[in-house]
N, C-alpha and C positions, 0 to 999 in steps of 0.2 A: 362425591360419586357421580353426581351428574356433569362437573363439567371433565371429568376423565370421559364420562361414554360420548360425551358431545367432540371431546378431541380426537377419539378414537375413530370417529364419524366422518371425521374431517380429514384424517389419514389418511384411514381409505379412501376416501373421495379424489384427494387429491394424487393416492398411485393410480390408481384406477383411470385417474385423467391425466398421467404420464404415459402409460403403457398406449393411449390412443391420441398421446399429443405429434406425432407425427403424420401428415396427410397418407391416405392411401385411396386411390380413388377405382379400385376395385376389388372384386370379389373374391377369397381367395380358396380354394378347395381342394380337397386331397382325397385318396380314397379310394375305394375298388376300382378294379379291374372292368367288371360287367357293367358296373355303373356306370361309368365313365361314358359309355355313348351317349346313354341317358341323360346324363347332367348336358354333355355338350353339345345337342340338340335345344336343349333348354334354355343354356346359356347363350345362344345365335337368336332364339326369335326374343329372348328378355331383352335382348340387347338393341335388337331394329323396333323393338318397338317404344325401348325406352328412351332410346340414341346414347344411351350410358354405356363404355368400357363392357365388353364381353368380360365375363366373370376368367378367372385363371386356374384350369384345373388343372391336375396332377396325378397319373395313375399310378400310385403308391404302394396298391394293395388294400385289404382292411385293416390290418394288424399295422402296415405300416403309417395308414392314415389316422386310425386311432393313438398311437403313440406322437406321432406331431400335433395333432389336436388336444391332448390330454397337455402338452406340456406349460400351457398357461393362457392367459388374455390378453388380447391387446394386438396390435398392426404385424407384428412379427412372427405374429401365429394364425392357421384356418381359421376361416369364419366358419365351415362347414365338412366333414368328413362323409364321404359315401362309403356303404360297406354292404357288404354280400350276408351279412349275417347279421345280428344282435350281439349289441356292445356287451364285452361280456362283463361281468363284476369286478375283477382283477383291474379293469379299464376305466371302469364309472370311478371307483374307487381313487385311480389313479389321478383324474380329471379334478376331484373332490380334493383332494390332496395340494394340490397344484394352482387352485383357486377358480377352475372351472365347474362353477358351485351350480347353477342351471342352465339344461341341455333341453331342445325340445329333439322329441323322436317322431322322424317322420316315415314310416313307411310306407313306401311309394305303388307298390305291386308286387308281383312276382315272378321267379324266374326259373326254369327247368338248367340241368347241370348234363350237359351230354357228353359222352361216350362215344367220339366220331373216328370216321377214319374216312380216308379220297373215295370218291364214287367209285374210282377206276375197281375198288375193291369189295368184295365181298361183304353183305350187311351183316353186322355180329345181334345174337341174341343172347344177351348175357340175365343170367341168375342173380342175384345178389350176393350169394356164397360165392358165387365165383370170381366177381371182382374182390371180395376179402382173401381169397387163395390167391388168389394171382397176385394181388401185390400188399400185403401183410407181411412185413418181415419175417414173423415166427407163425406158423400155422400146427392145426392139431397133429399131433403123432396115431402113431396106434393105438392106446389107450387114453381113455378117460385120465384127463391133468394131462396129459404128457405135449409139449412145447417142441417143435424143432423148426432149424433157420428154414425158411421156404425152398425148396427143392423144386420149385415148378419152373418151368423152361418154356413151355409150350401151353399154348391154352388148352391141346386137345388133353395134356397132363392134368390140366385144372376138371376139365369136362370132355368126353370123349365126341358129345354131338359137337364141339368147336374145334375151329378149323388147327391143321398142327401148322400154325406159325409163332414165332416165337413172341414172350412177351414183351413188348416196349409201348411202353404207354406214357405219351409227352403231358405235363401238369403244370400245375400252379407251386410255390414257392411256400412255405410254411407260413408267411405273411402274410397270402393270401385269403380270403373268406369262402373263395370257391373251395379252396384246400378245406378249409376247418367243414364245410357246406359238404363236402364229399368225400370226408373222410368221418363223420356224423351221418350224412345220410345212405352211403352204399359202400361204405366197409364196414360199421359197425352192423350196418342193416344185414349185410350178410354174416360178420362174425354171432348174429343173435343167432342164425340158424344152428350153430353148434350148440347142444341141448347141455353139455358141462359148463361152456362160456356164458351163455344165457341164466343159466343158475347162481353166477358167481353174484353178477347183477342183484337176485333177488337174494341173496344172500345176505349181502350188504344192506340191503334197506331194510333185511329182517334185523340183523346187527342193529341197526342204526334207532329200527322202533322199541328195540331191547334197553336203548341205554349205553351199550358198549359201544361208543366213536372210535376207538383204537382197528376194533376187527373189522368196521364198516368200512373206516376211511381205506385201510388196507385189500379189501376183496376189491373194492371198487378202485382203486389203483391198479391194481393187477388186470380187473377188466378191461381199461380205457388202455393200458396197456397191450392187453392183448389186442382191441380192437381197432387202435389208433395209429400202431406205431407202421411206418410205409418202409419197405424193402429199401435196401440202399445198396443192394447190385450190380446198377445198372437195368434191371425192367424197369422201373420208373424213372424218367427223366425230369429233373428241376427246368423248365422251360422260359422260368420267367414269366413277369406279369403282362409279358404283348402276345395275349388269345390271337391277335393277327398274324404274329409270329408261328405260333402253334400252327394256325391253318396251314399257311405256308410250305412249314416242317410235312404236314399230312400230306399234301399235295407231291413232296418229293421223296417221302419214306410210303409207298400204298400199304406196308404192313403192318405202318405203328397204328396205335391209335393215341387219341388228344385228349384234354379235358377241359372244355371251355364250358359261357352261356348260350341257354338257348338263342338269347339274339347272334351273337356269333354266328352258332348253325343258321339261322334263320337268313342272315346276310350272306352268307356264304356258301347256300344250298345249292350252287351250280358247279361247289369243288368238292365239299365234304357232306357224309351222310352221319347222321345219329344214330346208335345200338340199340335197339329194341332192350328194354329191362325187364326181364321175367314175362316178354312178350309184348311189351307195351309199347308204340312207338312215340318218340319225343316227339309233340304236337301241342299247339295252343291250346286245343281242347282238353288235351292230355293233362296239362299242367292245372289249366286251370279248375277243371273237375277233380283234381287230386289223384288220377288212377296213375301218373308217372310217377313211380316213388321216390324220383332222384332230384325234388325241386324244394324251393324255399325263398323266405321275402328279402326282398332287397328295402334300404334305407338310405337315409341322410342324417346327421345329425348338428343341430343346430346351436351355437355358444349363444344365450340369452344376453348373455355382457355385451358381446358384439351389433346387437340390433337397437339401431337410432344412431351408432357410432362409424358404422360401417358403410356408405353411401349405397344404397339399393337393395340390402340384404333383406329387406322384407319382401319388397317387390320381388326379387327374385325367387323367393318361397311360397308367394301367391301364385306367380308365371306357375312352378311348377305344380299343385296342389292344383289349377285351375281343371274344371270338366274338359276343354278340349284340348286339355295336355294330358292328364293320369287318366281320363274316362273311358266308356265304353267304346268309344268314339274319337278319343285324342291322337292327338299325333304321334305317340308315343308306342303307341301300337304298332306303327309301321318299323318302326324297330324292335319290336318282339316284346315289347312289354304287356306280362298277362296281366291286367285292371284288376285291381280289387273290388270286392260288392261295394255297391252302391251306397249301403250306409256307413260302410265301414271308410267309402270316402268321405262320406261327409261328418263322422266322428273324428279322425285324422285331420283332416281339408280344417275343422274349426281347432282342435290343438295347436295345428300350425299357426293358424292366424293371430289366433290369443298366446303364442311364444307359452303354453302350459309346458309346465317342467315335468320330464319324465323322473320317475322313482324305481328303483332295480328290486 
């Protein structure tokens, strides 16, 4: 028995030291969208100050950078994914499966999700139901239960203090984390305003404390259903994961509006303006005090197999975890990143360092 565990030891040892017998003399990373300034800010001063190879990112998406991340170890796959969201379970699972056995999770800060259109244009104040009416495929009917495909044309349709111009609002790609990040945070946020939808919800979790997982799993499909699923039209436009692009598109359509990060707007505040939500405007202080309800953290996550194999990957993860990179005061701020509290860097700041393995 023992000299089988002692071979089996040695197996792996020696795939494990296949998948990294190839040289690779940088960093390699995939991953959101919004992140992506972020890392590549990071990845320029890691780099002048290490004289090491600038790391090699990729703006994938989340969805798409967790699926190349999740598909194994070794030279031929990310050392690192950034994502707009939290890996979801479907994903960790995946990575587990696949032999990506520990992930450290670093999140970085946070970030606001705006609602822009060209300066040249009128600033929108939008409700949270109203972004769920406007672009939710099926919206409520006349009665209580009742489903029909969305009918709305005009926002002044949606709400009569908005202006009557038509709906077209350019986005992210299903792949996306801003997508999952705002289709989670201001369409289901508005779909809860409907008092039947909202119930279906608690419904399900009454099911669910009841014992019956059949009725539960089922209300609660139907809700994320109702609240999830995006028109397919033509109001919303698939724009793809280049936020740059989007601006762009705003700049030459003054009617549409877009759906990026607050650093986007933030870099870009001399073409496009951000929608006030439920009266709020998108603002650092906004975000970071919690009163814009359309924000959430941003991450990195980290393949544990890969560090000591990887040339720099640690150092890379200190560079960015450092006080005058994620701080009150880093650099990172001039590209719109809101800091986290202070201890909550440095609970984070020491996970990172110790490569601790996140658990779902």
């Amino acid at each position: 028995m023992k000299k089988a565990s002692i071979a089996l030891a040695a197996s792996i040892s020696l795939a494990t030291g296949s998948v990294f017998g190839a040289e690779r003399d940088y960093i390699d990373i995939v991953g959101s969208s919004t992140v992506f300034p972020f890392a590549t800010v990071v990845a320029e001063t890691f780099s002048k100050k290490t004289g090491m190879k600038a790391p090699k990112i990729e703006s994938t998406g989340s969805g798409g950078g967790m699926k190349l991340f999740c598909t194994g170890i070794g030279v031929k796959t990310p050392d690192i994914t950034n994502a707009s969201r939290r890996i979801k379970k479907s994903e960790f699972d995946k990575c587990q499966k696949n032999g990506v056995k520990e992930i450290t999770e670093v999140q970085i800060g946070f970030d606001g999700i705006a609602i822009a259109n060209a300066k040249s244009s009128k600033q929108y104040d939008l409700a949270l139901k109203d972004i769920f009416l406007a672009l939710a495929k099926e919206v409520p009917g006349e009665k209580p239960g009742e489903l029909v495909a969305n009918p709305y044309k005009t926002w002044n349709e949606v709400n009569s203090a908005l202006p009557a111009a038509k709906i077209e609002v350019l986005g992210p790609p299903p792949t996306s984390g801003t997508r999952d990040a705002f289709v989670e945070l201001a369409m289901e946020g508005g779909c809860k305003k409907v008092d039947w939808i909202k119930q279906l919800k608690t419904d399900s979790k009454a099911a669910k404390k009841a014992g019956d997982k059949d009725k539960a799993k089922q209300l609660k499909t139907r809700y994320k259903s109702i609240c999830h699923t995006v028109r397919e039209d033509g109001a919303y436009v698939e724009a793809g994961e280049n936020d740059n692009l989007i601006v762009q598109k705003l700049e030459a359509n003054p009617a549409a509006l877009g759906i990026f990060g607050f650093s986007f707007l933030d870099q870009n505040s001399d073409k496009v303006q951000g929608s006030k939500i439920g009266g709020v405007d998108i603002t650092f202080d906004s975000i970071a005090d919690g009163s814009y309800p359309v924000s959430r953290p941003l991450f990195f996550y980290v393949k544990n197999a890969h560090i000591g194999k990887i040339k720099g990957l640690k150092d890379f993860i200190a560079e960015f975890t450092d006080e005058e990179t994620w701080g009150e005061e880093g650099y990172l701020l001039d590209k719109g990143l809101i800091p986290l509290a202070e201890d909550k860097r440095n609970e984070i700041g020491n996970n990172a360092k110790n490569n601790t393995p996140m658990t779902m």
